[in-house]
C-alpha positions in Angstrom: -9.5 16.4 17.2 -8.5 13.4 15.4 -9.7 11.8 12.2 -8.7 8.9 10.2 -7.2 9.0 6.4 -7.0 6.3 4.1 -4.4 5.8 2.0 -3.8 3.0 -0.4 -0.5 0.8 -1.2 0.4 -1.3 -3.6 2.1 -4.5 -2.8 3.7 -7.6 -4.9 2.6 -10.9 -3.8 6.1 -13.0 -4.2 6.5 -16.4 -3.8 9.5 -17.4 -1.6 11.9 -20.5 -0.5 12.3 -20.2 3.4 15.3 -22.5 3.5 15.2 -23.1 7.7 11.2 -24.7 6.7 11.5 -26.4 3.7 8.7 -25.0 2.1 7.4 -22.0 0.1 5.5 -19.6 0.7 3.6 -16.1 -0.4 5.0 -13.4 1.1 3.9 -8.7 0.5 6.8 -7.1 -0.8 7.1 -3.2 -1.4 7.5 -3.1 -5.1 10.6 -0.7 -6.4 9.3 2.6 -8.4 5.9 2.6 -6.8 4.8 5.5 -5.2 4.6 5.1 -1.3 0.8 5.8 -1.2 -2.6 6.3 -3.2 -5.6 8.5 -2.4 -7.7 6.3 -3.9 -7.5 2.5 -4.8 -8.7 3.1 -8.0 -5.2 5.9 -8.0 -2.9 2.3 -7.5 -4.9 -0.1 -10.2 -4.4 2.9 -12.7 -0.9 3.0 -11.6 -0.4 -0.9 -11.9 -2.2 -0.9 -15.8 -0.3 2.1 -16.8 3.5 0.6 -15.3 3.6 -2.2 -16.7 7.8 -2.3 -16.8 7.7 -1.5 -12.7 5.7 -4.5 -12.1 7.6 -7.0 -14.4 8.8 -8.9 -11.5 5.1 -8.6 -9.7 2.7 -10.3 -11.9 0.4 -10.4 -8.9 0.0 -7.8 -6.4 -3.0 -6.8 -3.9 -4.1 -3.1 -3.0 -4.2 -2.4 0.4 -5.8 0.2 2.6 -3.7 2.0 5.5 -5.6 3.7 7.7 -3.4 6.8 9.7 -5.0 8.5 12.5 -3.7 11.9 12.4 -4.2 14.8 15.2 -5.9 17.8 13.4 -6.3 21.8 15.3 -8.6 23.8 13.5 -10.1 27.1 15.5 -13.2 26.0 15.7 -12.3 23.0 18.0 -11.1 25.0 21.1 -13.6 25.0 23.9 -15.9 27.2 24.8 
């Protein structure tokens, strides 16, 4: 039996020089000190209001759902 899980991660929108283009551009960044995921996205805006200090270089960052499909056995699911 499989089910899906959502998980939430914060990411820092920066803006960066891609020197082979000539031009700028915004790029997701994983943002040091944040936790790897959030149950909830509410879990990662009150993480982002509460740290201010982690997200000093980040003034702008999105919230992002990741979806994991994960395999799960219980009893119940072997057939009859």
């Amino acid at each position: 039996m499989y089910r899906i899980v959502t998980k939430y991660q914060l990411l820092g929108l920066r803006n960066e020089h891609d020197a082979a283009h000539q031009h700028n551009h915004m790029m997701l960044r994983p943002i040091p000190g944040v936790p790897e995921a959030f149950d909830t996205e509410k879990a990662a805006f009150d993480w982002a209001l509460s740290n201010h200090e982690d997200l000093r270089h980040h003034p702008e960052f999105v919230v992002l759902p990741v979806h994991h499909m994960v395999l799960t056995w219980q009893p119940d699911d072997l057939p009859k």
